[in-house]
PASE-311822 format. One record per atom (N, C-alpha, C): residue in one letter; x negated, y, z; atom name; residue number from 1. Coordinates in nm, 2 decimals, always signed. Atoms other than C-alpha are relative to their C-alpha. Layout:
BEGIN
A:X:Y:Z:CA:NUM
...
//
This chain:
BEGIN
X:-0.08:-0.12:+0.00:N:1
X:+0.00:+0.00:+0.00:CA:1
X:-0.09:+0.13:+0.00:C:1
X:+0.07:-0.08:+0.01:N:2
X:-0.26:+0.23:+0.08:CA:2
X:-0.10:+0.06:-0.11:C:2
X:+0.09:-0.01:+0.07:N:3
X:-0.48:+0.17:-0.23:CA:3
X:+0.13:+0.06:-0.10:C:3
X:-0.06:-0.10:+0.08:N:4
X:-0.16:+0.30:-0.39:CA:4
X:+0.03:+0.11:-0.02:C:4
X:-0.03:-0.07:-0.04:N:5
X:-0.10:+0.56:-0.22:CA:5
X:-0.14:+0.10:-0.06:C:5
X:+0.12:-0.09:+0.04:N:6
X:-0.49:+0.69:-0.36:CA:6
X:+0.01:+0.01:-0.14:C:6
X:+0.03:-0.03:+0.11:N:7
X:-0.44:+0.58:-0.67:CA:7
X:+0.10:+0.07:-0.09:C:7
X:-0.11:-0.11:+0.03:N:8
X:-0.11:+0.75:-0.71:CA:8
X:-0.07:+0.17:+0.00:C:8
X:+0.03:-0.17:-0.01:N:9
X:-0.24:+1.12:-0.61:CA:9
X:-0.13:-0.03:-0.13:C:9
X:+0.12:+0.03:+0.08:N:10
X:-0.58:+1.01:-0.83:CA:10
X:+0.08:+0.00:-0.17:C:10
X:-0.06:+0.00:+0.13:N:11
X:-0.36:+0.95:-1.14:CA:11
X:+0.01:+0.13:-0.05:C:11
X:+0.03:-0.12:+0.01:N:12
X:-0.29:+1.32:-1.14:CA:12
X:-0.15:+0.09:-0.08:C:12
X:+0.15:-0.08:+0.04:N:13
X:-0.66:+1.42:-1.14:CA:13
X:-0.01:-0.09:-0.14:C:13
X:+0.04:+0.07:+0.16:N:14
X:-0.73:+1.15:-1.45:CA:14
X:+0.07:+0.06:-0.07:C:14
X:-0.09:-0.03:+0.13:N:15
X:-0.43:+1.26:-1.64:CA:15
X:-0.02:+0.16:-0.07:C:15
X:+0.07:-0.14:+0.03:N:16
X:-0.56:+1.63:-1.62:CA:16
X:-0.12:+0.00:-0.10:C:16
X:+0.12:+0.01:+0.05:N:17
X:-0.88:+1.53:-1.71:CA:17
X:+0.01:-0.01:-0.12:C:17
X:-0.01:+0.07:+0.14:N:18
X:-0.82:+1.31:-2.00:CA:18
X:+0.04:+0.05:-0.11:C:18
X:-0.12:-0.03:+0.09:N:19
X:-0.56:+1.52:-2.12:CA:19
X:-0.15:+0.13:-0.06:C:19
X:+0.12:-0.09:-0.04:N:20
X:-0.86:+1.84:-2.04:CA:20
X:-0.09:-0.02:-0.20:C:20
X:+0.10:+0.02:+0.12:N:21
X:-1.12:+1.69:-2.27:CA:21
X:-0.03:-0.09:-0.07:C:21
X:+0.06:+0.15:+0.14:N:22
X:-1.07:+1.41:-2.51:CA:22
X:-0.14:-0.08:+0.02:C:22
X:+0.07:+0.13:+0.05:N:23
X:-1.32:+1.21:-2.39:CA:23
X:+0.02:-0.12:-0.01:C:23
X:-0.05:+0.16:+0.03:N:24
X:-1.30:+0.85:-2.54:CA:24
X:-0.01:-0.09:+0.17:C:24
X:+0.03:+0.09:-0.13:N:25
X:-1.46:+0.69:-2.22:CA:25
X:+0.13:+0.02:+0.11:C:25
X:-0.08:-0.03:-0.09:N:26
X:-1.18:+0.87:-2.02:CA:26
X:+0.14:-0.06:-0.06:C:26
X:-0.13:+0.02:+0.09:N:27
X:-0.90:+0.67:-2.26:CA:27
X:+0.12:-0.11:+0.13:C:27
X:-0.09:+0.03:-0.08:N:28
X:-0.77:+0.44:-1.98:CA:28
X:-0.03:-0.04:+0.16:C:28
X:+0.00:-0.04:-0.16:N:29
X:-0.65:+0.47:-1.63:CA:29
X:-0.04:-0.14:+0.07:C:29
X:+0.01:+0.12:-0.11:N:30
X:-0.71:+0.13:-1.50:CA:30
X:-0.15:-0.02:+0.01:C:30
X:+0.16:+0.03:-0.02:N:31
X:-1.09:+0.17:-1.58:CA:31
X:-0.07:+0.11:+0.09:C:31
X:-0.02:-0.13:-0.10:N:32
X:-1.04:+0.52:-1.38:CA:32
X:+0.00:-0.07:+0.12:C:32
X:-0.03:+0.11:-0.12:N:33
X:-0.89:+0.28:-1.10:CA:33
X:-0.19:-0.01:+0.08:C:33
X:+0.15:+0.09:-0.05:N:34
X:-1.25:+0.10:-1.11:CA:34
X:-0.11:+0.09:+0.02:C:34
X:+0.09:-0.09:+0.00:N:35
X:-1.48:+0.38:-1.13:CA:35
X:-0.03:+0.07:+0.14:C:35
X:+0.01:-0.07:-0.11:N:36
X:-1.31:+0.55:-0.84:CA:36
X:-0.03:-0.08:+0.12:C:36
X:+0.06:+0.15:-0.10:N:37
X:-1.36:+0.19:-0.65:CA:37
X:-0.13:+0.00:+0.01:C:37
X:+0.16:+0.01:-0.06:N:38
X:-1.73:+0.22:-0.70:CA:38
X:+0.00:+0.10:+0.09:C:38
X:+0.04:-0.11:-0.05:N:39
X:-1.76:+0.53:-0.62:CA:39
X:+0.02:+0.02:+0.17:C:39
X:-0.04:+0.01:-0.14:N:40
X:-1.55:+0.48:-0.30:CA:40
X:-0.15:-0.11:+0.06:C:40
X:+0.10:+0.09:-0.12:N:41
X:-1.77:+0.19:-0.20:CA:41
X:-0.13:+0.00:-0.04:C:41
X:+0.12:-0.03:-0.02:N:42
X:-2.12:+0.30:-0.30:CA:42
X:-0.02:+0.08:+0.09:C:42
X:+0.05:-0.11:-0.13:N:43
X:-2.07:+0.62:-0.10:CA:43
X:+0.00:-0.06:+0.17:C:43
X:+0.00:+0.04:-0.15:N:44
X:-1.96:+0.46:+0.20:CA:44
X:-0.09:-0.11:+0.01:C:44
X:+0.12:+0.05:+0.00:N:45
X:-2.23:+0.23:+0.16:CA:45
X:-0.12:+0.03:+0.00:C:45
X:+0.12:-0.07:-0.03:N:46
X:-2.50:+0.46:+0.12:CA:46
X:-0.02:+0.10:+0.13:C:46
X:-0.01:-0.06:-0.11:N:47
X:-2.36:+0.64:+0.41:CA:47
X:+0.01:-0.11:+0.12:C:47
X:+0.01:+0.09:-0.13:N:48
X:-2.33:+0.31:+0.64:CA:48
X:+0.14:+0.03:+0.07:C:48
X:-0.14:-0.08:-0.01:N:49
X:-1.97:+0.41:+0.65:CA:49
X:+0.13:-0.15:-0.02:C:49
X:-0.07:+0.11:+0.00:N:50
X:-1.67:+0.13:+0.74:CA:50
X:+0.10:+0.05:-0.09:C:50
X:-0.13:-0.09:+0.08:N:51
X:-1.43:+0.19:+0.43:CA:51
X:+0.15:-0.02:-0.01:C:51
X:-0.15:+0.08:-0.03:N:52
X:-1.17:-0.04:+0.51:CA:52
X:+0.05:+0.10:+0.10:C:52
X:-0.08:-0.10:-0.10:N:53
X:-1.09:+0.17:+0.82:CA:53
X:+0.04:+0.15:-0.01:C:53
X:-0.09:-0.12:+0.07:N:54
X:-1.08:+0.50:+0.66:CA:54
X:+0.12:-0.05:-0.11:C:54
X:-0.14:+0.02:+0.08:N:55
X:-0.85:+0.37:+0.42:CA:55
X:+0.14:-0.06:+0.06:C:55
X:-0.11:+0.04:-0.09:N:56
X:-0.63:+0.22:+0.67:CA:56
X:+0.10:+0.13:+0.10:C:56
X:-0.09:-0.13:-0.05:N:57
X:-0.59:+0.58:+0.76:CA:57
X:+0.07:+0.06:-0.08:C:57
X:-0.12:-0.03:+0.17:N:58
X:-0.41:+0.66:+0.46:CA:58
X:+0.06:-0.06:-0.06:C:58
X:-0.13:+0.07:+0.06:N:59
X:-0.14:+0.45:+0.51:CA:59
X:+0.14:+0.10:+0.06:C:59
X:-0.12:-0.13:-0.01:N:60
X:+0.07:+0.77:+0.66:CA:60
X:-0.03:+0.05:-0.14:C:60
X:+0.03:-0.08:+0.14:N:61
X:+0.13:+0.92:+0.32:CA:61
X:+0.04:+0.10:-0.01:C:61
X:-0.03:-0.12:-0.05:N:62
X:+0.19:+1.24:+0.50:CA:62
X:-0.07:+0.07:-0.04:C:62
X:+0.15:-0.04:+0.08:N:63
X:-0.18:+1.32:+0.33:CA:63
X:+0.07:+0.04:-0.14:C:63
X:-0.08:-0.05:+0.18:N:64
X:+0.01:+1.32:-0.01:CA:64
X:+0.04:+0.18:-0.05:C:64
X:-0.09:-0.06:-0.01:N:65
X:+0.23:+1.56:+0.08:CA:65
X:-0.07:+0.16:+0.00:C:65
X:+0.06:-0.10:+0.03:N:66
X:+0.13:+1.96:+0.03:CA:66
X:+0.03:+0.08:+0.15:C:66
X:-0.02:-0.07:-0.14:N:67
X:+0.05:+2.14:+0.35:CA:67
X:-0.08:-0.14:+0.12:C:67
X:+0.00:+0.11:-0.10:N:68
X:-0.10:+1.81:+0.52:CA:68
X:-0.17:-0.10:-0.14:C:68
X:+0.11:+0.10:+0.09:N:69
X:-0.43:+1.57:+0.40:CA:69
X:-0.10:+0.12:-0.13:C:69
X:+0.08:-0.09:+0.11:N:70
X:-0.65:+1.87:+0.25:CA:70
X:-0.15:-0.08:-0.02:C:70
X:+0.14:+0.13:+0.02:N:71
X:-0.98:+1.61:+0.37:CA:71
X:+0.01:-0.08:-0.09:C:71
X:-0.01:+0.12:+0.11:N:72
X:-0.84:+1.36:+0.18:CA:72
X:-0.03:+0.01:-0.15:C:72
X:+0.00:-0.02:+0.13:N:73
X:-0.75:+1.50:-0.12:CA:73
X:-0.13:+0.07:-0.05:C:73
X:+0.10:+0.03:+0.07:N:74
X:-1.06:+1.64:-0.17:CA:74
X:-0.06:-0.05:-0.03:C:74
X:+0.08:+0.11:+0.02:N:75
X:-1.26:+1.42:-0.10:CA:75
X:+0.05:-0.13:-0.14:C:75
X:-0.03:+0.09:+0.16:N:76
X:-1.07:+1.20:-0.39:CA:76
X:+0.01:+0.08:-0.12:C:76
X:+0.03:-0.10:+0.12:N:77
X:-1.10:+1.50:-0.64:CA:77
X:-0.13:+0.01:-0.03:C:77
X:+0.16:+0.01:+0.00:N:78
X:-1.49:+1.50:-0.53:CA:78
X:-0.01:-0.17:-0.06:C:78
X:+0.06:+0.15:+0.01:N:79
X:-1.50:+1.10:-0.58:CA:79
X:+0.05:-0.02:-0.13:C:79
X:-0.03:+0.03:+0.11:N:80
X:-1.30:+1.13:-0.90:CA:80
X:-0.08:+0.08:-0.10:C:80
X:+0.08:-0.07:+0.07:N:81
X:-1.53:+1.36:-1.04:CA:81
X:-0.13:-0.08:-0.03:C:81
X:+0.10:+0.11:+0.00:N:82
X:-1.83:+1.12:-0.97:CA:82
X:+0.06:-0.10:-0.11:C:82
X:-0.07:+0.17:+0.06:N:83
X:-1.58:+0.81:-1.13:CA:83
X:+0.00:+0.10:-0.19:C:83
X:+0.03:-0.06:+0.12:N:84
X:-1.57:+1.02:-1.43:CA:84
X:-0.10:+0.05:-0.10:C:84
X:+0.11:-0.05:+0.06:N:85
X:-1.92:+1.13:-1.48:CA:85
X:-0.05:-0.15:-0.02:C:85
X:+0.11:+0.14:+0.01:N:86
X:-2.04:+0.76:-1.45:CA:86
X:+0.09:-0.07:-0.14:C:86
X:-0.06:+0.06:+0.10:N:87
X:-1.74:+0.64:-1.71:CA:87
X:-0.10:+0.09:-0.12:C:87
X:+0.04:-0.06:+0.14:N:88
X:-1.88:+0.93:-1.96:CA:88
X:-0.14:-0.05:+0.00:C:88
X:+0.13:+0.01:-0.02:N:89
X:-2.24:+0.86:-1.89:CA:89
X:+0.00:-0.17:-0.05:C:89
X:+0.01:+0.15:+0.03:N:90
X:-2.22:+0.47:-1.92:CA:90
X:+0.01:-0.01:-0.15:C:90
X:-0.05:-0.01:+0.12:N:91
X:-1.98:+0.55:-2.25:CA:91
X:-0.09:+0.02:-0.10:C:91
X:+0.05:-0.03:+0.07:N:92
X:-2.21:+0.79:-2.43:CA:92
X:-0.16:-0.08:-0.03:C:92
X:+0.13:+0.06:+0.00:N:93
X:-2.54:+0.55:-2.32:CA:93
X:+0.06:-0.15:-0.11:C:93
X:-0.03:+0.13:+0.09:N:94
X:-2.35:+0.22:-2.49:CA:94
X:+0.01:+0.08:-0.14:C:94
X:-0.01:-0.04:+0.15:N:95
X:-2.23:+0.45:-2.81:CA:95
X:-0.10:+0.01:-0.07:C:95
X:+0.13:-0.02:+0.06:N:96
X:-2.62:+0.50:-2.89:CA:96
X:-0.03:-0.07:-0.06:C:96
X:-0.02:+0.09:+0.09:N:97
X:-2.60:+0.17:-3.00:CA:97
X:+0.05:-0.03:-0.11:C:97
X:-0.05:+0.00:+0.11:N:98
X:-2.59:+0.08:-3.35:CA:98
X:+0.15:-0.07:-0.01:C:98
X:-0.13:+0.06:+0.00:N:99
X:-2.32:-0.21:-3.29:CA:99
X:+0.10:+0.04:+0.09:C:99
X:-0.15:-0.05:-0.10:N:100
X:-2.10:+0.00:-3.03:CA:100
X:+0.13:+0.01:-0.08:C:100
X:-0.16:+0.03:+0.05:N:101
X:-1.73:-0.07:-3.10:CA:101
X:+0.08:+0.04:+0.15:C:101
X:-0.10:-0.11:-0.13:N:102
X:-1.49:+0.21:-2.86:CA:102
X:+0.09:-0.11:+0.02:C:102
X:-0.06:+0.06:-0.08:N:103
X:-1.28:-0.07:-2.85:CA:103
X:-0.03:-0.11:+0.06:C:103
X:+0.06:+0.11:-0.05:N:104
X:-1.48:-0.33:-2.76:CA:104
X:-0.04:+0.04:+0.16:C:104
X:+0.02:-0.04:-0.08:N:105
X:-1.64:-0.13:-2.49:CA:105
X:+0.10:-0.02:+0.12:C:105
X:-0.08:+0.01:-0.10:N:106
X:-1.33:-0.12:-2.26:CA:106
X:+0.03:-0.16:+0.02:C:106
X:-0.01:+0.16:+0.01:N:107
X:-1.33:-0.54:-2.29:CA:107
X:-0.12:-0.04:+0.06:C:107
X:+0.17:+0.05:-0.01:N:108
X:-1.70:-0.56:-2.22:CA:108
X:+0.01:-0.01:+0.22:C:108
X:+0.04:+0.03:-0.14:N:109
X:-1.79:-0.70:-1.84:CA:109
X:-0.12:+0.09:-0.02:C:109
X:+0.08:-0.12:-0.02:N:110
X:-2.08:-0.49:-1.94:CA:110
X:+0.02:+0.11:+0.03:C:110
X:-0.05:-0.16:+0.00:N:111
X:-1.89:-0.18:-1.93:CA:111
X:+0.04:+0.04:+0.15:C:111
X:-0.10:+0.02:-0.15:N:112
X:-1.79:-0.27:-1.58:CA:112
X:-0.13:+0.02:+0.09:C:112
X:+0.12:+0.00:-0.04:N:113
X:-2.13:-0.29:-1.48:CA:113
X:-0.12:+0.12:-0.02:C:113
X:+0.06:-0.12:+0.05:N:114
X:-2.27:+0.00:-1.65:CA:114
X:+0.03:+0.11:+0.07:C:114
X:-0.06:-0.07:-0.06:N:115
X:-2.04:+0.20:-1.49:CA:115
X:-0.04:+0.06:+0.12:C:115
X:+0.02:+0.00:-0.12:N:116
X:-2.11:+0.12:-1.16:CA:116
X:-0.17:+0.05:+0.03:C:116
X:+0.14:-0.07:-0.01:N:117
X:-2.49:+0.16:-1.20:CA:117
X:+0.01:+0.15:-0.07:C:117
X:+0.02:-0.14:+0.04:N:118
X:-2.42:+0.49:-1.36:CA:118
X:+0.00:+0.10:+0.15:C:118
X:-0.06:-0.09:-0.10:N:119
X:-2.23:+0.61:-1.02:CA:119
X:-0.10:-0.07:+0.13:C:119
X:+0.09:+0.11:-0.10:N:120
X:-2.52:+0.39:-0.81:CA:120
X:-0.12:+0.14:-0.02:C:120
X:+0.06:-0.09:-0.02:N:121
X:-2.76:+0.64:-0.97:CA:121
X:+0.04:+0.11:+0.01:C:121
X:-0.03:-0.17:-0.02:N:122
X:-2.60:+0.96:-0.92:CA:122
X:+0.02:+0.01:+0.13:C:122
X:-0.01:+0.01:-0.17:N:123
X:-2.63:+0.90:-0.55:CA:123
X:-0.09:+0.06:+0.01:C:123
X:+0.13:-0.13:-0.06:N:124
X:-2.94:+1.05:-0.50:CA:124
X:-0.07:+0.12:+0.00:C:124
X:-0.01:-0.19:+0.05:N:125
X:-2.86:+1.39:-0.64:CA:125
X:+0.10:+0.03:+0.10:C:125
X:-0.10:-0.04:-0.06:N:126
X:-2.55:+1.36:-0.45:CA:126
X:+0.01:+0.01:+0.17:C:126
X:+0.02:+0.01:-0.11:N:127
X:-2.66:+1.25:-0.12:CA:127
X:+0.00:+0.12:+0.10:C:127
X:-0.01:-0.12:-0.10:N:128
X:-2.69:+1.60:+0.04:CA:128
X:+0.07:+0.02:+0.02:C:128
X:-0.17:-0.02:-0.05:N:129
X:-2.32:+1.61:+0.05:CA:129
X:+0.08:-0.10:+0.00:C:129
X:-0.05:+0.13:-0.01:N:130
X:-2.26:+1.29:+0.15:CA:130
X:+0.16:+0.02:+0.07:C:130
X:-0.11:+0.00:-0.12:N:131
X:-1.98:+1.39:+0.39:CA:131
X:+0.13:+0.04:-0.10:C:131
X:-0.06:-0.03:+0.10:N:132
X:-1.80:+1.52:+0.10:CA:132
X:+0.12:-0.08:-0.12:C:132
X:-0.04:+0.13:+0.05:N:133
X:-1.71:+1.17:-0.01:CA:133
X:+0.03:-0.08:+0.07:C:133
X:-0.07:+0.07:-0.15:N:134
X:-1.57:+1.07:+0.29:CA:134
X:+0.12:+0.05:+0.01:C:134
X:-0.14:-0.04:-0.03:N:135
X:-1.19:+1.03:+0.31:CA:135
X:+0.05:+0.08:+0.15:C:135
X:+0.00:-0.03:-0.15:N:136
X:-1.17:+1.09:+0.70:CA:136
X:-0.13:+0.03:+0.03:C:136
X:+0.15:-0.07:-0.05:N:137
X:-1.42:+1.34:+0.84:CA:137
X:-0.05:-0.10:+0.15:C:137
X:+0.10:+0.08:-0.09:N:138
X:-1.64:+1.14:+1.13:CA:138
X:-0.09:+0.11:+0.10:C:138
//
């Protein structure tokens, strides 16, 4: 319930986005879903950070609501920004390739993986605002 509840408000930010700037890599939301999943669990893994229990605090969906959950929501506008630079970055590093195929890409276990090392490295630019990426302040 709760992972709905994120990826409900989150759908908003993608659909902005996607709509925003035509990028291919940004074409569907379920690979959005996964992106913002690394992202959630590298940060709170580079922070040593329990993620299950912050997200069990965002089973009130009182956070949703306007006037209430401003930590939250940013922090998943901050984490969706990350999930989005690692989709375009992974994207435009596969397109380089002579045999890249845009629809193949979204089928590829590689694409799943690329992803995630994209948003693995962008940790250590991002690290100085670790706290930033944390649903519930600590």
């Amino acid at each position: 319930m709760v992972l709905m509840f994120l990826c409900s408000y989150a759908r908003d930010t993608w659909r902005e986005r996607s709509a925003m700037t035509k990028e291919p890599a940004l074409e569907r939301r379920w690979m959005f879903y996964y992106a913002l999943g690394k992202a959630l669990e590298i940060g709170y893994h580079h922070q040593k950070r329990d993620l299950s229990s912050d997200l069990r605090k965002l089973g009130n969906p009182a956070w949703t609501r306007k006037g209430g959950g401003d930590q939250e929501r940013k922090s998943i506008a901050t984490l969706s920004k990350l999930a989005f630079r690692g989709m375009i970055d992974a994207y435009k590093q596969a397109s380089a390739n002579a045999t890249f195929t845009h629809r193949n890409w979204f089928r590829s276990q590689t694409t799943l993986e690329a992803i995630a090392t994209q948003i693995e490295n962008s940790w250590e630019l991002l690290s100085d605002h670790a706290d930033e990426y944390l649903l519930v302040r600590h």
